[in-house]
Every structure is written in C-alpha cells, then in structure tokens.
PAVOMAR-756022 format. One record per residue (C-alpha): chain; x, y, z; residue in one letter; residue number from 1. Coordinates in nm, 3 decimals. Layout:
<roros>
<roro unit="A" X="X" Y="Y" Z="Z" code="A" pos="NUM"/>
...
</roros>
This chain:
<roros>
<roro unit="A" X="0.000" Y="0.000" Z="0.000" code="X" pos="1"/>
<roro unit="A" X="0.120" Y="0.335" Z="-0.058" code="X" pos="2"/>
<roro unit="A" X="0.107" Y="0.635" Z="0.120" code="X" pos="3"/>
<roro unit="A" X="-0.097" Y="0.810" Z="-0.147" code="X" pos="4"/>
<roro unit="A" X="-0.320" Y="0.512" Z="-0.085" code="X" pos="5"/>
<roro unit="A" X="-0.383" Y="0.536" Z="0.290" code="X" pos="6"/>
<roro unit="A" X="-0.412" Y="0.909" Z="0.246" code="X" pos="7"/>
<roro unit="A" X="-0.704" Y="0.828" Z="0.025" code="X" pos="8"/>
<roro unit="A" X="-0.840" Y="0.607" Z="0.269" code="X" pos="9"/>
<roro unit="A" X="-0.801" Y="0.839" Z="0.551" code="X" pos="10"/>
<roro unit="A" X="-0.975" Y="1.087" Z="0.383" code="X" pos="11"/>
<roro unit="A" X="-1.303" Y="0.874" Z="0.316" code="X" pos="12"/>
<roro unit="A" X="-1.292" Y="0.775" Z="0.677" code="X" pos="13"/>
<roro unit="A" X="-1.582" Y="0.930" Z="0.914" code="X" pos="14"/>
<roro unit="A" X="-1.482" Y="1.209" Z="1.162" code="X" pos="15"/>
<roro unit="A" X="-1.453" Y="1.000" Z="1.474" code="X" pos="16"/>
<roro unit="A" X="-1.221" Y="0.728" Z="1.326" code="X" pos="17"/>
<roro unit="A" X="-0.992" Y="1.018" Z="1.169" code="X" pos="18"/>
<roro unit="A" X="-1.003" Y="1.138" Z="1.520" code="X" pos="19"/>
<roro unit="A" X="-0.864" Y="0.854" Z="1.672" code="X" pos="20"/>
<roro unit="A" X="-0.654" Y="0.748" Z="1.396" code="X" pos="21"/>
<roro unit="A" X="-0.464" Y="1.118" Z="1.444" code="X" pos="22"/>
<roro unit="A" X="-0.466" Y="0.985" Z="1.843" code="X" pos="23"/>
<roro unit="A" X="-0.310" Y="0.668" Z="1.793" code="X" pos="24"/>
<roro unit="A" X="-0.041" Y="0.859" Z="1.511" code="X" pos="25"/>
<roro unit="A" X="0.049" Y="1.071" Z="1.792" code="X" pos="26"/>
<roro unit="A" X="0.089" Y="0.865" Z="2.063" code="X" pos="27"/>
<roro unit="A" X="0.306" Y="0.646" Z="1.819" code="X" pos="28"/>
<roro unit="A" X="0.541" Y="0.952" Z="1.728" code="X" pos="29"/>
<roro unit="A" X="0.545" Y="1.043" Z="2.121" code="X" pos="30"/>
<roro unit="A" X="0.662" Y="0.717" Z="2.211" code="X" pos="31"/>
<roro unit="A" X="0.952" Y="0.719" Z="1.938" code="X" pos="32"/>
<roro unit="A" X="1.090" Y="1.063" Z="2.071" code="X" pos="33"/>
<roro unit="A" X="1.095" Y="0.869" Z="2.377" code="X" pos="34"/>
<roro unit="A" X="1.331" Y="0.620" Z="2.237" code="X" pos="35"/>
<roro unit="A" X="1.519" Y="0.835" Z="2.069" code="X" pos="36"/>
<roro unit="A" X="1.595" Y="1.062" Z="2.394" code="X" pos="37"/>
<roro unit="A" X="1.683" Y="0.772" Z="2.570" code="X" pos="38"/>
<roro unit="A" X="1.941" Y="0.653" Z="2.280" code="X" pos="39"/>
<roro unit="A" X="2.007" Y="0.995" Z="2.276" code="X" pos="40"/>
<roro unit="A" X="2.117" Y="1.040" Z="2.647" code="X" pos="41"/>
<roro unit="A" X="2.229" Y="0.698" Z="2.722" code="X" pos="42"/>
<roro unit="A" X="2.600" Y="0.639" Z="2.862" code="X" pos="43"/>
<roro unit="A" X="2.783" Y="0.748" Z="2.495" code="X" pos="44"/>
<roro unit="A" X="2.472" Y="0.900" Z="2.339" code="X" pos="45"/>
<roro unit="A" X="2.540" Y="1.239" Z="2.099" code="X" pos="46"/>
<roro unit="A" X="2.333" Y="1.395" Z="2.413" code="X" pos="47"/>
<roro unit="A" X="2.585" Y="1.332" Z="2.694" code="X" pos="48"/>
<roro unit="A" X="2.801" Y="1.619" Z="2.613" code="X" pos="49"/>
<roro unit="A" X="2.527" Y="1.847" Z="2.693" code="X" pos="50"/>
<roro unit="A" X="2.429" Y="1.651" Z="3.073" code="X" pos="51"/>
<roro unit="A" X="2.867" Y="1.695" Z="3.130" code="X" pos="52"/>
<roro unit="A" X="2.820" Y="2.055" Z="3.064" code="X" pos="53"/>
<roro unit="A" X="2.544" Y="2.134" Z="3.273" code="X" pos="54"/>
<roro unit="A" X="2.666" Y="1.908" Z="3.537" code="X" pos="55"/>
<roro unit="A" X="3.018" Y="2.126" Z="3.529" code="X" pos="56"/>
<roro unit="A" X="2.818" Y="2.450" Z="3.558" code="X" pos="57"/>
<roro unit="A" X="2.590" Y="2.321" Z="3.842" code="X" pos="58"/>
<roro unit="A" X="2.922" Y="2.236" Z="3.954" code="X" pos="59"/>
<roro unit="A" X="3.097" Y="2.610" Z="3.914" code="X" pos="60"/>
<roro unit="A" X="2.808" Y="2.736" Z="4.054" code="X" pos="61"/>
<roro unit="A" X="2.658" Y="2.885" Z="3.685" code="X" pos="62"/>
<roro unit="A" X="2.296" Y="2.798" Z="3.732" code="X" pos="63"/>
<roro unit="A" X="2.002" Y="2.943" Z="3.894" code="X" pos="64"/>
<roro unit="A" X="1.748" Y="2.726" Z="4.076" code="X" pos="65"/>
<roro unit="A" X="1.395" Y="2.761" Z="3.872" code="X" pos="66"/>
<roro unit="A" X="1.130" Y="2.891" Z="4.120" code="X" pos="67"/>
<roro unit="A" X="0.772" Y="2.857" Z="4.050" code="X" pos="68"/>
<roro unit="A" X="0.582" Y="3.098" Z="3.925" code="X" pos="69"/>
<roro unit="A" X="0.384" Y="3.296" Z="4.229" code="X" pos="70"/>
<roro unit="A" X="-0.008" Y="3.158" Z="4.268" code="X" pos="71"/>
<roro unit="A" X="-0.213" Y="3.438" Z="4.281" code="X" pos="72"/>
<roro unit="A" X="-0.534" Y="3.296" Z="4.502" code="X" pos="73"/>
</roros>
C-alpha cells in the first residue's frame, strides 16, 4: 500500500475514526521521541556532552534554581 493510498483512505474515513486514527499517530510519534531521547542520552549518546556541561556548571556554581511561578489565590 502506498502512502498516497492510505491518504485516500483516511480521507473517506468518518470524523470520529480520523479522530482517533490522528490519536493513535500521535501517541506512536510520542513514544519514538521517547526512544530516541533515551538513545540519545544513554552512557555514549550524541546527548551526553550536553548533561557533562550542565553538570560542570551546576558544579561552578553557573545555574540558577527555577522557582515557581507565584499563585495568585
């Protein structure tokens, strides 16, 4: 099947099951960034530069804790 093909089908497909087909799409393209952050940041990952760095600044003292934004009640 080809893509032109299931963008054919998609189209003829009733509002509700286009709605849950786009759920299901994302879900699947969530759980791949997933996989690829955890390659990504894995012991040597192309991330772990980037967790050293921050580390060292944490380290050095560069960093400022986040604080919440204020509730206003």
């Amino acid at each position: 099947m080809t893509v032109d093909a299931i963008k054919d089908a998609i189209t003829g497909l009733p509002d509700e099951d286009k709605e849950a087909l786009a759920t299901w799409l994302s879900l699947q393209t969530m759980d791949e960034w997933d996989r690829q952050m955890a390659r990504d940041f894995a012991p040597g990952g192309r991330g772990v530069h980037v967790i050293e760095k921050v580390k060292a600044d944490i380290r050095a003292g560069k960093f400022r804790p986040m604080i919440p934004p204020s509730r206003s009640e």
